[in-house]
C-alpha positions as CSV (number, residue, x, y, z in Angstrom):
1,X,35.8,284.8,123.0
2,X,35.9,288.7,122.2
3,X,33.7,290.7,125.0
4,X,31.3,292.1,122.5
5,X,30.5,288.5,121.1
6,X,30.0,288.0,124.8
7,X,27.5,290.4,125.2
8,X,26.0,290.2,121.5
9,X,25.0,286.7,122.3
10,X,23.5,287.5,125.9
11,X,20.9,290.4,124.3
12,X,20.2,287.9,121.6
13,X,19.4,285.6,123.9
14,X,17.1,288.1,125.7
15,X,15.7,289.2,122.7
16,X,14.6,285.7,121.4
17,X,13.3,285.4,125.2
18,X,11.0,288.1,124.8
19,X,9.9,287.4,121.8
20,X,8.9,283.9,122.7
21,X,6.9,285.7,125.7
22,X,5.2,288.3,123.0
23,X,4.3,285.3,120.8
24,X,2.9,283.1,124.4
25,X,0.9,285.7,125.3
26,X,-0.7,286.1,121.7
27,X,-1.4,283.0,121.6
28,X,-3.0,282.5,125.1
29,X,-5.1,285.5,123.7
30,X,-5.9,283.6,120.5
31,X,-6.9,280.3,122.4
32,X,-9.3,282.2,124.8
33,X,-11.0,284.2,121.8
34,X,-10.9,280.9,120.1
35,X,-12.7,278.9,123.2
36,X,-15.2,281.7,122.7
37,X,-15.9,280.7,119.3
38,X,-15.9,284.5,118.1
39,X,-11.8,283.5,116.4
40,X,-11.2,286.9,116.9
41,X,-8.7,288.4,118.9
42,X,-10.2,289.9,122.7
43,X,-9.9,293.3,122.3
44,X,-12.7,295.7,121.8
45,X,-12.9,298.2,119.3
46,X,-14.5,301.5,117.8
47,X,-16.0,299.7,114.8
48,X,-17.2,296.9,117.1
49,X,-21.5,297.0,117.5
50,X,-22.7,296.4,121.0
51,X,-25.2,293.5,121.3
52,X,-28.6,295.0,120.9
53,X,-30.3,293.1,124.4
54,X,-26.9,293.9,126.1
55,X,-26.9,290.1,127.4
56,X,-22.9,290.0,126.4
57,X,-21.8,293.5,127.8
58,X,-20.5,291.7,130.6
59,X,-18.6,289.0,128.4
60,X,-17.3,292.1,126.5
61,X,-16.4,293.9,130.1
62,X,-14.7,290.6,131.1
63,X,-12.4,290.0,128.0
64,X,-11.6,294.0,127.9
65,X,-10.1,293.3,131.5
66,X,-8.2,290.1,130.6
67,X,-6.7,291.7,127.3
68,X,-5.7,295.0,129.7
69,X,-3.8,292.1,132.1
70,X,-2.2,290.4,129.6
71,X,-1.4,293.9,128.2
72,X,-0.1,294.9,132.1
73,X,1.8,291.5,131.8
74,X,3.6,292.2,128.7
75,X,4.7,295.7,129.8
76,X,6.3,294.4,132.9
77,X,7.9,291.5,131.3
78,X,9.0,294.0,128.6
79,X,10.2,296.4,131.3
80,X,12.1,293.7,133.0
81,X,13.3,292.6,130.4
82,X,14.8,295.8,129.2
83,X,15.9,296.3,132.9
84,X,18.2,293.0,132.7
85,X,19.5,294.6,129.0
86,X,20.4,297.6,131.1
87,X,22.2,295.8,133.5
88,X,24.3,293.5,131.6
89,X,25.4,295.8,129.2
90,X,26.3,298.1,132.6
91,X,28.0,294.7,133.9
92,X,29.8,293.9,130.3
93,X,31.2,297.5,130.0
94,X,32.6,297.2,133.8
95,X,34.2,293.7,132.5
96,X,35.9,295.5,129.7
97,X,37.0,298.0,131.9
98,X,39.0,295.3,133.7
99,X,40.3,293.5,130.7
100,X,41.7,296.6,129.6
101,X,43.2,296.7,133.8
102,X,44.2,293.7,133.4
103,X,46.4,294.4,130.0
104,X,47.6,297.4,131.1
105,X,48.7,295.9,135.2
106,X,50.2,292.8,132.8
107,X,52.2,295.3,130.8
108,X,53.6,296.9,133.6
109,X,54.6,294.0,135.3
110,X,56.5,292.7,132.5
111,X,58.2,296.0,131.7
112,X,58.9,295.9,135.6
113,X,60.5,291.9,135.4
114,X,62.4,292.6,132.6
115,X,64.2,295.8,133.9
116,X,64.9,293.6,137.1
117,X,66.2,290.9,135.1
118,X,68.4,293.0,132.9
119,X,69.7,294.7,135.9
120,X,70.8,291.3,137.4
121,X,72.4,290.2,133.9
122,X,73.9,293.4,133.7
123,X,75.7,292.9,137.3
124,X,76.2,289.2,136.4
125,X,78.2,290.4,133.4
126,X,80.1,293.0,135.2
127,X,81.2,290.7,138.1
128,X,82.4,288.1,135.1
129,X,84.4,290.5,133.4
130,X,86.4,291.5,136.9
131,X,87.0,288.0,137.8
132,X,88.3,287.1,134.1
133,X,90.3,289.9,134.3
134,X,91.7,288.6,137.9
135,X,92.4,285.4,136.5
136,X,94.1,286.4,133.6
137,X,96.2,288.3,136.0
138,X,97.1,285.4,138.0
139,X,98.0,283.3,135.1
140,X,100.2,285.6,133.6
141,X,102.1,285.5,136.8
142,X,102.6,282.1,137.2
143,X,104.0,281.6,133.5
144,X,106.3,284.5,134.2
145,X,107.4,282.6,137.4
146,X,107.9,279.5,135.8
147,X,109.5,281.0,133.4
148,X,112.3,282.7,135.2
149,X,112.6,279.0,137.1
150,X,113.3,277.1,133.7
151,X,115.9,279.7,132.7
152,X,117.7,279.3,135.9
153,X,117.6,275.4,135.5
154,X,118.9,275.3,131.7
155,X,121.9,278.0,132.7
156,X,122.9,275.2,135.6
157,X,122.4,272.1,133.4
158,X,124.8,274.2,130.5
159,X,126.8,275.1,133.2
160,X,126.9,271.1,134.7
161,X,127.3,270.5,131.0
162,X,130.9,272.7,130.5
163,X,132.5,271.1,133.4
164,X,131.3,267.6,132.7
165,X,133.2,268.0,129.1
166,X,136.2,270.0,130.5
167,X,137.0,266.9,133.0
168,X,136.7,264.5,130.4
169,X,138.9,266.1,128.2
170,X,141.5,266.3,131.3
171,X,141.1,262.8,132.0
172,X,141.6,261.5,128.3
173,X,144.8,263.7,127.8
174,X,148.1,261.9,127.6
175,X,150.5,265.1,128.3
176,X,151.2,264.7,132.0
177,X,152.4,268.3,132.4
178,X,149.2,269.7,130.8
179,X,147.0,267.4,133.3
180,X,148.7,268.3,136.5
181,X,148.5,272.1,135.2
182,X,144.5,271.8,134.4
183,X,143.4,269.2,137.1
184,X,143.5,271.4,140.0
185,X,141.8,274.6,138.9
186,X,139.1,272.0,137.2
187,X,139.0,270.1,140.8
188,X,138.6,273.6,141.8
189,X,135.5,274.2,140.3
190,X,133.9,271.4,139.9
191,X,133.8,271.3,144.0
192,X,132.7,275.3,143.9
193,X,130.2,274.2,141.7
194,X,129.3,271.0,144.4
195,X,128.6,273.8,146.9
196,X,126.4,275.8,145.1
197,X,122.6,275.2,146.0
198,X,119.9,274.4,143.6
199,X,116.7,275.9,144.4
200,X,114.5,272.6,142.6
201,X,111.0,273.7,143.8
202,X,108.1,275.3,141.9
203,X,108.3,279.0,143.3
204,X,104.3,278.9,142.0
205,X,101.5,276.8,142.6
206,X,99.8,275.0,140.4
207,X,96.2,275.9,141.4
208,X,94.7,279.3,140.9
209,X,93.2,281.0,144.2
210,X,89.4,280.8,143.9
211,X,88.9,284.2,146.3
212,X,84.9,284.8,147.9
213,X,82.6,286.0,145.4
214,X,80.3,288.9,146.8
215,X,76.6,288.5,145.0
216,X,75.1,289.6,147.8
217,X,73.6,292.7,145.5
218,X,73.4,290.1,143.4
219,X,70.9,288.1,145.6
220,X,68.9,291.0,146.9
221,X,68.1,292.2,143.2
222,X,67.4,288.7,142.7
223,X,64.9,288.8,145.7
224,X,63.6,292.2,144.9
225,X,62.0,290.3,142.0
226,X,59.5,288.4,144.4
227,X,59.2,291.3,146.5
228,X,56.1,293.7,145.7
229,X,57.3,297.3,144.5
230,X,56.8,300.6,146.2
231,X,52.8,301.8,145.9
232,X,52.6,304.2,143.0
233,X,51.8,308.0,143.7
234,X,47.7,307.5,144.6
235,X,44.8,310.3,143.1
236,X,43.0,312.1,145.0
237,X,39.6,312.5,143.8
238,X,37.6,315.9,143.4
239,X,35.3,316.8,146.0
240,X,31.8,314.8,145.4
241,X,28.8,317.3,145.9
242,X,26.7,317.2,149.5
243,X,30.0,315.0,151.1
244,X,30.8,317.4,153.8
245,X,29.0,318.5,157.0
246,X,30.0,322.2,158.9
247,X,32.7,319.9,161.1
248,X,34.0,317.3,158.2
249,X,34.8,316.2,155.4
250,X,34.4,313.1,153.4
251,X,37.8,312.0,151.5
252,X,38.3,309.4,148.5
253,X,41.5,308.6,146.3
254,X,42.1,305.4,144.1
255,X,45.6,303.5,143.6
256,X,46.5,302.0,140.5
257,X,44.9,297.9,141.0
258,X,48.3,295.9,141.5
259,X,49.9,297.8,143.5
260,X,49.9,296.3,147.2
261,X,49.2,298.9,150.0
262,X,49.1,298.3,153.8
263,X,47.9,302.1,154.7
264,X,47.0,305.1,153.8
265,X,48.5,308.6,155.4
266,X,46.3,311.6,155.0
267,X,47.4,314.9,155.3
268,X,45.4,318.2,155.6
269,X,45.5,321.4,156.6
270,X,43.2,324.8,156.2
271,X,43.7,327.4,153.5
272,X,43.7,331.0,154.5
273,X,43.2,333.5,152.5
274,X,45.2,336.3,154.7
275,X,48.5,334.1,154.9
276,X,51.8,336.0,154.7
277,X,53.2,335.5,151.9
278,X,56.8,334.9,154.1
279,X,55.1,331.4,155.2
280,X,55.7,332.5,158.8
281,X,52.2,331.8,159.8
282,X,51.2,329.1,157.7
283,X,48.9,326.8,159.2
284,X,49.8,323.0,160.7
285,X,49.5,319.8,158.6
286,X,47.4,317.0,160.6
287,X,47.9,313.5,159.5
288,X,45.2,310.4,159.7
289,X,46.7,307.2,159.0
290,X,43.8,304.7,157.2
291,X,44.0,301.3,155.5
292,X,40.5,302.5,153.2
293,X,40.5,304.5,149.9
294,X,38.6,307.0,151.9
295,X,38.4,309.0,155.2
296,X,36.3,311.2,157.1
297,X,38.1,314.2,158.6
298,X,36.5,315.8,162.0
299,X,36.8,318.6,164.0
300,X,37.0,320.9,161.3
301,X,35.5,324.7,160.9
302,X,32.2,325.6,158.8
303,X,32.5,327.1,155.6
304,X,36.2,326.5,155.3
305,X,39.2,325.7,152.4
306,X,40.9,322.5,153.2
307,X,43.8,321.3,151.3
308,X,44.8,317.5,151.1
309,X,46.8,315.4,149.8
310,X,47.6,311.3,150.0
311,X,50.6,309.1,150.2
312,X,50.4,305.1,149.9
313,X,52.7,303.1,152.3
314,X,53.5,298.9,151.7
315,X,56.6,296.8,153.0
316,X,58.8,298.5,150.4
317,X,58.6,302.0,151.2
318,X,56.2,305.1,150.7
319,X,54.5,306.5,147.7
320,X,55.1,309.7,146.6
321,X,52.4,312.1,147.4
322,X,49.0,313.0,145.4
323,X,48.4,316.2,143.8
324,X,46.7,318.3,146.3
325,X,43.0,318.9,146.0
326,X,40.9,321.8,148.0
327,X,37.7,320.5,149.9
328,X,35.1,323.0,151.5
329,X,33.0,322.3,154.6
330,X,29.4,323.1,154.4
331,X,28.6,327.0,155.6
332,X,27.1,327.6,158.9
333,X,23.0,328.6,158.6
334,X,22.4,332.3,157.7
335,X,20.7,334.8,159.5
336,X,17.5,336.2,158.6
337,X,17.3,339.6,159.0
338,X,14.0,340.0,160.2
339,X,13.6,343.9,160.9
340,X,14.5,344.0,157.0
341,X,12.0,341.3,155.8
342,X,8.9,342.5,154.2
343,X,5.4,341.1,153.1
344,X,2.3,341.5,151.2
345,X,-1.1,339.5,150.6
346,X,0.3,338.1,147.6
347,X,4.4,337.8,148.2
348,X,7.4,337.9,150.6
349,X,11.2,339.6,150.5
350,X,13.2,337.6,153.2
351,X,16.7,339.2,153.9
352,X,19.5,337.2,155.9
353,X,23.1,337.4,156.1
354,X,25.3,334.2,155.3
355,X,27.1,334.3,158.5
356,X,30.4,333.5,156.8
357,X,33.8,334.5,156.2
358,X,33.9,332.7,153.0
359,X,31.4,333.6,150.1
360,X,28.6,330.4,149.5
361,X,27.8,329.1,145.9
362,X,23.5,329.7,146.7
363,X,21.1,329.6,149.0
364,X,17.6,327.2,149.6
365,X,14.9,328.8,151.4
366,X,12.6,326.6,152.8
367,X,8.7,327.5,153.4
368,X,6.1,325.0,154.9
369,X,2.4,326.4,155.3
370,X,1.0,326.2,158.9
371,X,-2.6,324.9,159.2
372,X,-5.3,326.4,160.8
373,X,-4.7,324.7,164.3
374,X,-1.4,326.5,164.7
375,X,0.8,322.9,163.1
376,X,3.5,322.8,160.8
377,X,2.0,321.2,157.5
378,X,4.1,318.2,156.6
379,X,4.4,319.6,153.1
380,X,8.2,322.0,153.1
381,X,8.6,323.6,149.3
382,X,12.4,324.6,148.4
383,X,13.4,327.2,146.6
384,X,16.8,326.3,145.3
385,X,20.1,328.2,143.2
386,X,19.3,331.8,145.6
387,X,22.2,333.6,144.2
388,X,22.5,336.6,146.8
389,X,20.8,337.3,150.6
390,X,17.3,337.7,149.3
391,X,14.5,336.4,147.5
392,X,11.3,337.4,147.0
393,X,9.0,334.9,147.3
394,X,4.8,334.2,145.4
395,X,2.5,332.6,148.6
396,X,-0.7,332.8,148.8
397,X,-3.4,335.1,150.5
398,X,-4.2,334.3,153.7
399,X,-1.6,331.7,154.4
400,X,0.9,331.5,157.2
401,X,3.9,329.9,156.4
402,X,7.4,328.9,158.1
403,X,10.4,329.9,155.9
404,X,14.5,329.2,156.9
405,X,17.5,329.5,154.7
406,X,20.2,327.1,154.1
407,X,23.3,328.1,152.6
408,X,25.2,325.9,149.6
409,X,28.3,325.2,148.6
410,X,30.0,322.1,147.0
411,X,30.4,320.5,150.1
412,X,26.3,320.6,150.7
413,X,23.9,322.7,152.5
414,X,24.0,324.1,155.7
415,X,21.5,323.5,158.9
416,X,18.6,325.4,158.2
417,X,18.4,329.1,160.1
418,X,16.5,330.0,163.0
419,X,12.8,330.0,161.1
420,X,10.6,333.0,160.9
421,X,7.0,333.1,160.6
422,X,5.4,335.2,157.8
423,X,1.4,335.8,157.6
424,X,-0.1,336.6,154.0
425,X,-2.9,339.0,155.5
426,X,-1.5,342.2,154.5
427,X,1.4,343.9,154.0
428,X,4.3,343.5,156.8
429,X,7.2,346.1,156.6
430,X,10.1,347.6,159.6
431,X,11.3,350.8,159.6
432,X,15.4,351.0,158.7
433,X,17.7,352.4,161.6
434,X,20.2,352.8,159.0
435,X,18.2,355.7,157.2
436,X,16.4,357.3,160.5
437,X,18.0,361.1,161.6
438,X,20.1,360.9,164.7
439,X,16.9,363.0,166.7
440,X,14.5,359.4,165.9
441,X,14.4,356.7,168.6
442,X,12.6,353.7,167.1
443,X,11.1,351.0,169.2
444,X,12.3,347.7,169.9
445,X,9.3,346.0,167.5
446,X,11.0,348.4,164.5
447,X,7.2,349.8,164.4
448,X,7.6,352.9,166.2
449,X,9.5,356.0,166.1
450,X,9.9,359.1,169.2
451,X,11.2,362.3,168.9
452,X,12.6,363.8,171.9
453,X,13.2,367.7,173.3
454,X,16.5,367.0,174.1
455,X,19.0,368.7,171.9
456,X,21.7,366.1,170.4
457,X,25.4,367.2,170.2
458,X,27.2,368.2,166.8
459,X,29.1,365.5,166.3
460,X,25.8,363.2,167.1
461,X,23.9,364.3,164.4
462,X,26.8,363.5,162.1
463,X,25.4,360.8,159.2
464,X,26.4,359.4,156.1
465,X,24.5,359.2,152.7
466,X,21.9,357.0,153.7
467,X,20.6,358.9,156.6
468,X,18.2,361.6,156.6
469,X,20.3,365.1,157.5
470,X,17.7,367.6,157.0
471,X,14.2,365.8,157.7
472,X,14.1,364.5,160.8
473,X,12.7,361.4,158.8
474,X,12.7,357.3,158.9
475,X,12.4,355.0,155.5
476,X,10.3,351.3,156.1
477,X,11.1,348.5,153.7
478,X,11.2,348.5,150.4
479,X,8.1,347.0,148.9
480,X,9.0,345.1,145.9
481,X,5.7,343.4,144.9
482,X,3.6,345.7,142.3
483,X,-0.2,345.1,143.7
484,X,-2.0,346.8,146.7
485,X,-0.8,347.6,149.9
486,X,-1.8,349.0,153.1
487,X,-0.9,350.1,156.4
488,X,-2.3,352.3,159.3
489,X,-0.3,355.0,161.4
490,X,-1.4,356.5,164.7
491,X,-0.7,359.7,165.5
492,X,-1.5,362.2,168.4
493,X,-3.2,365.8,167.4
494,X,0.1,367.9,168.6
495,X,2.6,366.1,166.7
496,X,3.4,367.5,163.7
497,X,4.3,364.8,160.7
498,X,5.1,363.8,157.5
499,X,3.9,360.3,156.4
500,X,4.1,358.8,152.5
501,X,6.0,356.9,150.4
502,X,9.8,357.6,148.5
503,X,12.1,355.9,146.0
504,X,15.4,354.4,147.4
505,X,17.3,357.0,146.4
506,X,15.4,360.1,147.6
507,X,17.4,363.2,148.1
508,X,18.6,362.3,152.4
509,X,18.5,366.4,152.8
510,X,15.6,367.0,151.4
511,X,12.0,367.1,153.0
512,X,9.3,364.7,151.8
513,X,7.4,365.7,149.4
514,X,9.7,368.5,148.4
515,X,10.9,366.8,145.2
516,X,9.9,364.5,143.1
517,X,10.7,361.5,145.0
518,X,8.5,361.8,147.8
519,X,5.0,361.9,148.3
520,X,3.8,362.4,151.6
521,X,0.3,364.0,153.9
522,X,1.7,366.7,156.2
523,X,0.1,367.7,159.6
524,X,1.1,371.2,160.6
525,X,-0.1,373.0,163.9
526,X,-0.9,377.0,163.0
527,X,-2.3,379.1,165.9
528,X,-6.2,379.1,165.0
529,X,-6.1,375.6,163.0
530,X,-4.9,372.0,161.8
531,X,-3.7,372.0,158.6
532,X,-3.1,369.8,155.9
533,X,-0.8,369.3,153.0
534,X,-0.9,366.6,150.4
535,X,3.2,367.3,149.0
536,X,4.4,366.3,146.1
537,X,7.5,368.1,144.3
538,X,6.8,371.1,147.3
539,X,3.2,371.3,145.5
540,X,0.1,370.5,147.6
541,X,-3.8,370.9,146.3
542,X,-5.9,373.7,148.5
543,X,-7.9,370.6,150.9
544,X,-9.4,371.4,154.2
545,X,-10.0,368.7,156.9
546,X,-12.4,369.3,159.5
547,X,-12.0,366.3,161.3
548,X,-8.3,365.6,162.5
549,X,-7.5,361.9,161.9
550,X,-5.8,359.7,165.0
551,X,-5.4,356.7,163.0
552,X,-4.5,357.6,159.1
553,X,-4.8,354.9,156.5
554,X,-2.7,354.7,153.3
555,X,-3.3,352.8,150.2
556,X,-0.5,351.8,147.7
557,X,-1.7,350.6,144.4
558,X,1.2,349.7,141.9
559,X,-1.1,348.5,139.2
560,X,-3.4,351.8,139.0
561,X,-0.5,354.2,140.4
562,X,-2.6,355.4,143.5
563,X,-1.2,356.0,146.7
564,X,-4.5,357.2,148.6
565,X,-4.7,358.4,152.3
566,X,-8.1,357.7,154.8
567,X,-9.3,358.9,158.4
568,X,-10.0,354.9,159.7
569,X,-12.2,356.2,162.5
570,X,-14.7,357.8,160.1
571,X,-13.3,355.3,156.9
572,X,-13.0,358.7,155.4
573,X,-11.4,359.4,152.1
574,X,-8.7,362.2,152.3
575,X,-6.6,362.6,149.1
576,X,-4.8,360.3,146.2
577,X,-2.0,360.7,144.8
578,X,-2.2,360.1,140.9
579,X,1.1,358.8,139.6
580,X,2.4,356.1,137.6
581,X,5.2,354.6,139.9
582,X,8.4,353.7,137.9
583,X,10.7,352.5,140.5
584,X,9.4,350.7,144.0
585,X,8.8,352.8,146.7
586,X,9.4,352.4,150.2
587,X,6.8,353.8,153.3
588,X,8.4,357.0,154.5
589,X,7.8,358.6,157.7
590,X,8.7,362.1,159.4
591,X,8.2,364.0,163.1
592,X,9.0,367.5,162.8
593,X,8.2,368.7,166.5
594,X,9.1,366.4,169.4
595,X,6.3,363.4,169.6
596,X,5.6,359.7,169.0
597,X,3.7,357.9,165.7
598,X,3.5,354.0,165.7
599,X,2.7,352.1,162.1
600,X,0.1,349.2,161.9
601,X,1.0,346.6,159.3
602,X,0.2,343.6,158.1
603,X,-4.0,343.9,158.4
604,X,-6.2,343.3,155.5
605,X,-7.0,346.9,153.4
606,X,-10.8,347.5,154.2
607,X,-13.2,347.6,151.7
608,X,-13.4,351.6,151.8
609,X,-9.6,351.6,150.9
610,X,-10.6,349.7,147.6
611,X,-11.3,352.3,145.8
């Protein structure tokens, strides 16, 4: 019976099942209604009134939840039902996946007999041919004998013959003289003749020489039939997503289904990048010797290029080997930079580094909210597909929250990194050793910068693009989140300073607030006075301060394009800046005589700051 018959009859047979079980549960429906004596069906409709005293609300309620069970009943038969369907037609396509296995070993196999059996006819005929050609040899050379014999015979019986006739015409002659004359030389030789020997045996034999044949090729092609062939070249299968850890690697391979194998031989070896092109320095092969279709290689490095490859080995002899296929461990975990992470009320930039030689596919970052009693919540959120080392993340305000970072590639993801903590109460930024002038110290908690009296040699203050040259200046974070933002910085009353905010790419030998970059409030020590600037493009409004601020607040505010600055001890406004930001801006800070200023982040903007 053909396979789809096979399978057409089992869904019939399913189908007429469920029909039957549509048509029993209709009917134990109809013979409830009908016990009611309503001979309708139970199931309770728009149109249908409600009995004025309410006396068979219940009823109503009571047949409502029977025709909802029998309803729940049907569904799940219906689903199981369609759950078998799913599984025998999964069952009858792997079936007809073997028949045609089946067909095509069978056709092998016979291709395979036949060449072995045509081989050994082929030898068969080859070995007749030399031994009728031997034979044929022989013969010839035994008639030839013979013949030679039988010609020497009939020359002695002619011979036998002459003399035989030449006596009896002697004898039966009647002249004496001529008899005495021929008598003797006749005598003569007939008695020379008497001497001579007559060689009467066969110089040949009659048999022919049956020599040893050697089949013993022969025989073992003959065996070679019963024996099981060499295991054809086995296929290494591409790597399977999440199969690897940062140590190993999980292996599989198939092998055609007749062939016979008794193990497996694994070979493997890493793939580097920087290998001379000579082969002098190519790395080892290892070897693992299984009896499964798969293997789990150890000991290996994270984030790694492995290249494989499989031979098959029976009683017969060894495979030829697999294509080679390239498997990657997992990465090792990144690195969050956490001097170069950043926050705000509303969202979060986390920076890391991957931490290896190789380039990953992604990254995950992982974030679970902490409660209020200082534990891990047990809910962890993933952010998946990161293509580069950072991601800006939406949280809300007033949440703390754990975050990590795995990094991804096709063998899986990595252990999580070392987890940071982030709180959602204000804005959280570091300030960027990588921009700050060679004169700038800056703390150990990235919040604080000094400025010494020591002079620094000329090849010290030697810096590169993204460090300030002229200003003796530090850049924060970027702050890549367009809402409000606030931070605090504490100053003392002699240190002159330039605090505000600047794009990226602000000019590195410029001042702040001497282009269009920049704005910044500048403190400046004159001999009768404190004054203050509020610079923007080297333009500042005519503003006089009375009291000097300590502790200065600035407000950032994308949306409105504010950046606004405050005395906190007196929550006194100072000035705003007016200006539609077009780029994010990053906090900017400057010392221009020898002195100390620490930022405050991360607090909540007080209501005066709202403005």
């Amino acid at each position: 019976m053909d396979l789809y018959d096979i399978r057409g009859g089992r869904l019939c047979v399913i189908k007429e099942e469920a029909e039957y079980q549509e048509s029993t549960t209709m009917e134990r429906g109809f013979s409830a209604s009908t016990a009611r004596g309503d001979g309708a069906l139970p199931r309770i409709t728009e149109d249908s009134t409600p009995s004025p005293t309410g006396a068979d609300d219940g009823q109503d309620d009571v047949e409502e939840l029977k025709e909802e069970a029998a309803e729940r009943v049907d569904v799940s038969v219906t689903n199981q039902l369609q759950e078998k369907v799913a599984e025998m037609e999964s069952f009858s396509g792997h079936l007809e996946e073997i028949f045609l296995t089946v067909e095509e070993n069978f056709g092998r196999r016979e291709q395979h007999l036949e060449q072995h059996y045509n081989d050994v006819l082929q030898t068969l005929s080859q070995r007749y041919g030399e031994r009728s050609a031997g034979l044929e040899e022989e013969k010839k050379g035994k008639l030839e004998a013979l013949y030679k014999q039988l010609l020497a015979c009939g020359q002695a019986m002619d011979a036998s013959k002459e003399l035989i006739e030449a006596s009896q015409e002697i004898y039966r002659t009647e002249d004496k003289r001529l008899f005495l004359k021929m008598v003797m030389p006749t005598m003569k030789r007939v008695e020379e003749y008497a001497k001579e020997d007559m060689d009467l045996t066969l110089t040949t034999t009659l048999e022919f020489s049956t020599p040893f044949a050697d089949l013993s090729d022969v025989k073992t092609m003959m065996d070679s039939i019963n024996v099981v062939p060499a295991p054809s070249a086995p296929v290494i299968n591409p790597q399977i997503a999440n199969s690897a850890t940062r140590a190993s690697l999980r292996v599989c391979w198939s092998l055609f289904s007749d062939d016979t194998v008794e193990y497996y031989e694994l070979y493997y070896r890493p793939l580097l990048e920087d290998t001379p092109a000579d082969g002098t320095c190519v790395p080892p092969v290892s070897k693992i010797k299984v009896k499964e279709t798969h293997c789990t290689v150890s000991d290996l490095v994270p984030n790694a290029q492995y290249e494989l490859w499989v031979t098959a080995t029976n009683t017969t002899g060894i495979s030829p080997a697999s294509e080679k296929a390239l498997y990657m461990t997992v990465p090792s975990p990144p690195v969050i930079k956490q001097r170069e992470c950043s926050s705000c009320p509303e969202a979060a930039l986390i920076r890391w580094e991957s931490g290896n030689a190789n380039p990953v596919d992604s990254y995950t970052v992982e974030l679970s909210q902490m409660n209020s009693d200082g534990s891990q919540s047990g809910i962890t959120e993933s952010i998946v597909a990161v293509p580069t080392c950072q991601c800006l993340i939406q949280l809300q305000k007033g949440r703390r929250y754990l975050i990590s970072v795995r990094a991804v590639n096709i063998g899986g993801p990595s252990d999580r990194s070392d987890v940071v903590t982030v709180s959602m109460t204000g804005t959280l930024f570091y300030l960027l050793e990588d921009s700050a002038h060679p004169c700038l110290s800056i703390s150990e908690d990235g919040l604080s910068i000094f400025y010494g009296e020591e002079e620094l040699p000329i090849s010290a203050l030697a810096s590169d693009e993204s460090t300030f040259s002229r200003c003796i200046a530090v850049l924060g974070n970027l702050i890549p989140v367009r809402g409000r933002h606030y931070w605090e910085v504490q100053v003392d009353e002699t240190t002159e300073f330039r605090i505000g905010v600047a794009y990226e790419d602000t000019e590195r030998n410029s001042y702040l607030g001497a282009n269009n970059t920049s704005w910044c409030m500048r403190h400046i020590l004159t001999p009768t006075r404190h004054k203050y600037e509020f610079l923007h493009n080297g333009w500042s409004p005519e503003l006089r301060i009375t009291v000097n601020p300590v502790r200065v607040g600035v407000a950032l505010d994308y949306h409105r394009g504010t950046l606004s600055f405050f005395n906190v001890d007196l929550k006194q406004h100072l000035h705003t800046f007016h200006c539609h930001f077009q780029n994010f801006v990053q906090p900017c800070f400057s010392l221009e005589n020898p002195g100390a200023l620490t930022v405050h982040n991360g607090i909540d903007s007080p209501p005066y700051a709202l403005m």
